[in-house]
C-alpha positions in Angstrom: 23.9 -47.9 14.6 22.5 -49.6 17.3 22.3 -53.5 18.9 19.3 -55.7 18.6 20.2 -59.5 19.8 23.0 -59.3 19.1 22.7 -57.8 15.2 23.5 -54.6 13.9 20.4 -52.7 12.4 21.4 -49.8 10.4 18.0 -46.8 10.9 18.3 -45.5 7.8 16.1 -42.0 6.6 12.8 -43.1 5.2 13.1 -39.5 2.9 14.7 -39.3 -0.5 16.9 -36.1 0.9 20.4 -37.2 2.0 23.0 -38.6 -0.3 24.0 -41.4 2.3 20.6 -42.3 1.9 19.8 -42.4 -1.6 20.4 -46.2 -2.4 17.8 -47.3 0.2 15.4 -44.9 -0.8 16.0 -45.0 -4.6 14.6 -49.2 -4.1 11.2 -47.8 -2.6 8.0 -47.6 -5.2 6.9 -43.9 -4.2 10.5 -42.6 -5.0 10.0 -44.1 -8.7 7.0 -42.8 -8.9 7.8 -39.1 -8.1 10.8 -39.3 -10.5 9.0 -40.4 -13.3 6.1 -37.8 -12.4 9.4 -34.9 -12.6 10.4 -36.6 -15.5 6.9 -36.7 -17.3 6.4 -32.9 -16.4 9.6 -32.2 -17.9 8.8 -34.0 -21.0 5.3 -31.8 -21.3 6.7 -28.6 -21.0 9.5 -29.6 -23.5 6.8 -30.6 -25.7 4.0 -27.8 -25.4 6.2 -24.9 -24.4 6.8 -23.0 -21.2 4.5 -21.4 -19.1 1.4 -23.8 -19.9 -0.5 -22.4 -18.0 -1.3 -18.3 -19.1 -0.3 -15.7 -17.5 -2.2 -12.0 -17.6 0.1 -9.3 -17.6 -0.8 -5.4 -16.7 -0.1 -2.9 -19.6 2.8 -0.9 -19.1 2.0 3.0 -18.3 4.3 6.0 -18.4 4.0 9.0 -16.6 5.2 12.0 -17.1 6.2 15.8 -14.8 7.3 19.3 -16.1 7.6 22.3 -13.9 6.4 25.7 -14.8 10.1 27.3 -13.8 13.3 26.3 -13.1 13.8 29.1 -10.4 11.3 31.4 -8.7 10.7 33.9 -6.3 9.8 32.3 -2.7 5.9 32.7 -2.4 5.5 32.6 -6.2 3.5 29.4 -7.7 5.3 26.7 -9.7 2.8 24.5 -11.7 3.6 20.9 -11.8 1.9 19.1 -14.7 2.2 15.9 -16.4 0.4 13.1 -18.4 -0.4 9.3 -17.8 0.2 7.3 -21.0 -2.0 5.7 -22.4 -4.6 7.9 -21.3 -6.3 7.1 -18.0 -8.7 9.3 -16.7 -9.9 9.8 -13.3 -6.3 8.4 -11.7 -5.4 9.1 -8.6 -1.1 10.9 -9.3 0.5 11.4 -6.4 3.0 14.3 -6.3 6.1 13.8 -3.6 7.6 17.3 -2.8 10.8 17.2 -0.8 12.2 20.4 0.4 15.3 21.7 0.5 15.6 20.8 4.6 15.0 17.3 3.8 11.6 17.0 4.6 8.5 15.6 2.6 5.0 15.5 1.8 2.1 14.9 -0.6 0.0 15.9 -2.9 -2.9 14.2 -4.8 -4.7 15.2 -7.9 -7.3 13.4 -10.4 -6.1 13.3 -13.8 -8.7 15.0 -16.1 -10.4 13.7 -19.4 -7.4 13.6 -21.2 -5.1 11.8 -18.5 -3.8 15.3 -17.7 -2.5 16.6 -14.2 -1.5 19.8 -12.9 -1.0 21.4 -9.6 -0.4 24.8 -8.5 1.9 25.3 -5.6 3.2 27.8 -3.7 6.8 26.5 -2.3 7.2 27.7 1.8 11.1 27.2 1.7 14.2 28.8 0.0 16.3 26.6 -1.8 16.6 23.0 -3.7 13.1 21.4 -3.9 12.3 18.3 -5.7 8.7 16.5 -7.1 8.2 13.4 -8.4 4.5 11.7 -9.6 3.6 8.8 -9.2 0.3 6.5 -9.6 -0.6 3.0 -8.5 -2.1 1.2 -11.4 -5.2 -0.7 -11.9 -6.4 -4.1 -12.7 -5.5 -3.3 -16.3 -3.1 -0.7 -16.2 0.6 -0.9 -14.5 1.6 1.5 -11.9 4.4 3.9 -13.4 6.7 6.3 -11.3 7.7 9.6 -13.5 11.6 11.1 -13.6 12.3 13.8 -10.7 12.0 17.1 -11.7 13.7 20.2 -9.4 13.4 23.6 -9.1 14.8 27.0 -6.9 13.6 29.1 -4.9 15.3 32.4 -3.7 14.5 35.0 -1.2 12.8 38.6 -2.5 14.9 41.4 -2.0 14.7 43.9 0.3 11.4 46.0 0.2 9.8 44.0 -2.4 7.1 41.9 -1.8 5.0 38.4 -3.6 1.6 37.0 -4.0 0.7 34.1 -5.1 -3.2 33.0 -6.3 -4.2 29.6 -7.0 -7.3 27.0 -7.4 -8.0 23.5 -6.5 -9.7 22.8 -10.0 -8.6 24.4 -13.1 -11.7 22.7 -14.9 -15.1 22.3 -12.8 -19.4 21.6 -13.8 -21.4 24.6 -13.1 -22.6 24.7 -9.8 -19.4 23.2 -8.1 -17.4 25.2 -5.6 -14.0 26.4 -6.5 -11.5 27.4 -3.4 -8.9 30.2 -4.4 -5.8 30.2 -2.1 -2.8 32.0 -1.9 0.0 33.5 0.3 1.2 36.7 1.0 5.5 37.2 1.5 6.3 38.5 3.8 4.1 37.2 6.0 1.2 39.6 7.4 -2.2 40.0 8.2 -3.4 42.3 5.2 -6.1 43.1 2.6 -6.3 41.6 -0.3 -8.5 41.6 -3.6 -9.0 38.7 -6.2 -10.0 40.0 -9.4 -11.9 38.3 -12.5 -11.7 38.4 -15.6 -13.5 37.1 -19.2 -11.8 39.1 -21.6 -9.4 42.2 -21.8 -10.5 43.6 -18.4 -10.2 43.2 -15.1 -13.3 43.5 -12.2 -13.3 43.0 -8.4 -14.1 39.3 -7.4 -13.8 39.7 -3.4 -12.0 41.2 -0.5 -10.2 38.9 1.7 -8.1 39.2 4.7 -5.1 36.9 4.9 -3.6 35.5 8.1 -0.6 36.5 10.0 1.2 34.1 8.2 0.5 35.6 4.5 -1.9 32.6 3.8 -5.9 33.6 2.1 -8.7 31.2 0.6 -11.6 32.3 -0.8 -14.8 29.7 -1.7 -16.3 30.9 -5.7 -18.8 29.7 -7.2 -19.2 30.5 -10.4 -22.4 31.7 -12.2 -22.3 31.2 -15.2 -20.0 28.7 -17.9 -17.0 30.1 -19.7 -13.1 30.6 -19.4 -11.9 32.9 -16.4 -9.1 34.2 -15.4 -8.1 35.0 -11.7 -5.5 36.7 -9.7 -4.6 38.5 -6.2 -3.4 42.0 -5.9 -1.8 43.4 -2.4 -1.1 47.4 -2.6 1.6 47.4 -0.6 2.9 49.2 2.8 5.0 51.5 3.6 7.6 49.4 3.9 7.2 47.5 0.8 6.0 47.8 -2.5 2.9 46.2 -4.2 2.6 43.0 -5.6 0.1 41.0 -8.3 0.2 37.4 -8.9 0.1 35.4 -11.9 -2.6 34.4 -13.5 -5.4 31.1 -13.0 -7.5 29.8 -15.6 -10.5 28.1 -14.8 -12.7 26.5 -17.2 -16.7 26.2 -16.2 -18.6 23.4 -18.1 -22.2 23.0 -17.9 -24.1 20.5 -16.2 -24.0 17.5 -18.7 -21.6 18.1 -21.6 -21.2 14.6 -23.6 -18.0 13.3 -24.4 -16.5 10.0 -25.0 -12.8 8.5 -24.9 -11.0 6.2 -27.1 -8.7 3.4 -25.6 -6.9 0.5 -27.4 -5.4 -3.1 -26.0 -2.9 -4.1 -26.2 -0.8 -0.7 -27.0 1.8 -2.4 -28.8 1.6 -5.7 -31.2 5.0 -7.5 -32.8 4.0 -9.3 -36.7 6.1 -10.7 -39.2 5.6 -9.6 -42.8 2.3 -11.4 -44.3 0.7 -12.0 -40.8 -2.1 -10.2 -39.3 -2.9 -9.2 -35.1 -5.6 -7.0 -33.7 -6.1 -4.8 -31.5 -9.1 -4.1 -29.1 -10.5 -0.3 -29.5 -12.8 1.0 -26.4 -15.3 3.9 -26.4 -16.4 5.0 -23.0 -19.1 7.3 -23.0 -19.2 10.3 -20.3 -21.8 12.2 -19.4 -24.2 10.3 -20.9 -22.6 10.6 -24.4 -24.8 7.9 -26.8 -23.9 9.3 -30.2 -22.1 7.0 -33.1 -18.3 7.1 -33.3 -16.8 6.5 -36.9 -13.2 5.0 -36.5 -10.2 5.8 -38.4 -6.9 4.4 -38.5 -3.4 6.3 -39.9 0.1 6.1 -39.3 0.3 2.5 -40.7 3.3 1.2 -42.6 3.6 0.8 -46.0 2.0 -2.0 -47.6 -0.4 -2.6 -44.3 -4.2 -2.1 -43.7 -6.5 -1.9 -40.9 -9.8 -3.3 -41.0 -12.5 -2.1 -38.2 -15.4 -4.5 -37.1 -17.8 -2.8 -36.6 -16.7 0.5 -38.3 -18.5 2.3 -35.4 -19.7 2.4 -32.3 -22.2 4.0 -30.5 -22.0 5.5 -26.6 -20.3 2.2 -24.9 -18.8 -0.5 -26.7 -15.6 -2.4 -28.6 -14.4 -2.5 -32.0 -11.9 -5.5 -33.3 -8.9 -3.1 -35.5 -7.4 -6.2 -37.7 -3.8 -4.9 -39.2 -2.6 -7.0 -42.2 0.6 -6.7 -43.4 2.2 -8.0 -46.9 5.7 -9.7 -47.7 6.9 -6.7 -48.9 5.7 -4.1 -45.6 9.2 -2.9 -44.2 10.4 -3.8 -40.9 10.4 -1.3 -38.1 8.0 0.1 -35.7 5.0 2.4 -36.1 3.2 4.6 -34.2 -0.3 4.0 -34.6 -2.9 6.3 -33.9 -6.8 5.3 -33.9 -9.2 8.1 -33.6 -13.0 8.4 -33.1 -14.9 11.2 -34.7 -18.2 12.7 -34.0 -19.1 15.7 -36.4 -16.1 18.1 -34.9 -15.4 15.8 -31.6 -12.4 14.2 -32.3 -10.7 11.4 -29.4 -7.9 9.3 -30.0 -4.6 7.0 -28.8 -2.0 5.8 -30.2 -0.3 2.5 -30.4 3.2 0.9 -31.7 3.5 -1.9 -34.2 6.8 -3.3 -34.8 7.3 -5.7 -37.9 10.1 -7.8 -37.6 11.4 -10.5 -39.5 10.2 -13.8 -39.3 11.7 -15.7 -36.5 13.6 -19.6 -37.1 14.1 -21.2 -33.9 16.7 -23.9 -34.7 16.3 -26.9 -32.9 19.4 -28.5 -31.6 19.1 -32.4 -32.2 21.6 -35.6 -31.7 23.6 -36.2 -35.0 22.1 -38.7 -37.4 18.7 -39.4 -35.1 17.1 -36.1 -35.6 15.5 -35.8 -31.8 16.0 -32.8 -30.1 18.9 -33.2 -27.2 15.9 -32.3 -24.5 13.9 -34.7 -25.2 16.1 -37.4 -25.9 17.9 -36.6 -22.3 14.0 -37.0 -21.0 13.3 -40.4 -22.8 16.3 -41.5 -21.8 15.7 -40.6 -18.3 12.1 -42.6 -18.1 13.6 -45.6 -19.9 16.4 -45.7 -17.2 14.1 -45.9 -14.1 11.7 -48.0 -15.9 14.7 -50.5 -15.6 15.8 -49.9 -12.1 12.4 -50.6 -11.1 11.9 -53.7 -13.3 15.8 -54.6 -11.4 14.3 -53.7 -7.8 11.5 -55.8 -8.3 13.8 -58.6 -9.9 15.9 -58.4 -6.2 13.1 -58.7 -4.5 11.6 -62.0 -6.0 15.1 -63.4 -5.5 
């Protein structure tokens, strides 16, 4: 409050914000205006539904881990695999190791044609150890983090001895490079020989000399295609005896081997009985795969039919699957599969489809008037500062 010739002027706040200052500011024009603007957006998105504007959202992925052993011998090679559903291939999993002091690190891998992973490790620590895989999604896809999955190591006993052999791919193109690696416990500089084989025998790949430490790598390249088998033999000293790791497998392709994958969006669809809904089927084509995929659908639910257009599709390109169901298809959920065949080439993913009943929303309304409570509150609302206005406005001529 302050004095001005002797009269009292009272400085009110110009802003809508404070209680104590809500008559003043309720008389000026711009405070009717933004009410009735809130009120006017209210009355839209009572009408038309909420969001209304769309909103894009990832599809959900899960991924899953599995270890080779629940308890091994330190030195010896647990194999950590898993699978990114629905299938992504090419992703970048992350595998977080923690040992049993506490400490962690990682471990990335590229999932292969069929959203696989799998990687060989040789643990450096007795005890407790944990993994868990991760990836980070992409602009269609959802990140997914998998479950943890554990496993023990113990100490060898006395005068025994463990090797381990492993590769960085366990599926490469002919031509490419192939490390083999391994470790040696206990820990010593000694000879060792990685063996080879195709079939029921065994033949000398290389000679290698690991490091004080136990550790050996070894660059192959393989020669020819086919499915090999590796592994690493140590003869022993004379203070322990001999040891001969598990086997690798290794698949070589040739250069260019065609191939295609099969994808579907959404991966699950609600309907009601009688409706219909689609779904979006994908065929990628790799290495330069341009042949014509027929498409098949099974696992439907009785009483339902699926319609593909167009019924195939050659190297890269979409198909529209249209489900129909009847009044009399069962309500539950189905798992879908779609599959795309070329002579003995055979791709596919699955999907869920849930029927449910269908849905009554029940509108609440004001007895006798038949307007929905919402609304009514809303029309109410406008009409009432419609009249303060017509009242402040009324003052003012006054």
């Amino acid at each position: 409050m302050r004095f001005t010739n002797g009269a009292a002027k009272s400085t009110q706040n110009k802003g809508c914000g404070r209680i104590r200052a809500m008559p003043t500011a309720l008389k000026r024009g711009h405070c009717y205006r933004g009410i009735t603007l809130y009120l006017t957006f209210i009355l839209l998105v009572s009408v038309c539904g909420f969001p209304i504007m769309p909103v894009s959202a990832l599809q959900p992925t899960t991924i899953s881990i599995s270890v080779s052993a629940s308890s091994l011998d330190l030195g010896g090679t647990v194999i950590v695999s898993g699978v990114i559903a629905p299938q992504v291939p090419g992703a970048q999993v992350s595998l977080n190791y923690t040992r049993p002091d506490g400490t962690r690190f990682t471990r990335s891998l590229t999932t292969s044609l069929l959203s696989t992973f799998a990687d060989a490790y040789a643990p450096d620590m007795a005890g407790n150890w944990t993994v868990q895989a991760s990836w980070s999604g992409n602009d269609q896809y959802a990140r997914a983090t998998s479950p943890i999955a554990s496993f023990t190591t113990v100490r060898l006993p006395p005068g025994t001895s463990n090797i381990t052999c492993a590769t960085d791919f366990s599926s490469v193109i002919l031509g490419q490079s192939i490390n083999v690696s391994g470790r040696l416990v206990p820990a010593r500089q000694a000879s060792i020989t990685l063996e080879l084989s195709t079939g029921a025998s065994w033949s000398q790949l290389a000679n290698v000399t690991s490091t004080p430490d136990g550790a050996y790598q070894y660059l192959w390249t393989p020669k020819s295609t086919g499915s090999y088998l590796l592994r690493a033999r140590w003869p022993g000293d004379s203070s322990h005896a001999g040891a001969t790791s598990s086997q690798v497998s290794v698949v070589v392709h040739s250069l260019h081997v065609p191939d295609f994958s099969v994808s579907a969006n959404p991966l699950s669809r609600k309907i009601g009985p009688g409706e219909t809904t689609t779904f979006t089927i994908t065929i990628a084509s790799l290495y330069g795969f341009n042949s014509s995929v027929t498409l098949a659908v099974s696992g439907l639910p009785t009483n339902a039919g699926g319609l593909f257009n167009p019924p195939s599709v050659s190297g890269n390109g979409t198909s529209i699957l249209t489900v129909s169901t009847t009044n009399s298809t069962p309500q539950g959920t189905s798992i879908v599969t779609i599959s795309g065949t070329v002579g003995e080439q055979v791709r596919s993913v699955t999907a869920s489809l849930e029927v449910t009943a269908k849905e009554s929303t029940p509108s609440s309304t004001v007895p006798f008037i038949g307007v929905p409570e919402t609304l009514l509150a809303i029309l109410l609302g406008l009409f009432v500062v419609a009249r303060m206005r017509r009242r402040t406005k009324a003052d003012g001529r006054s």
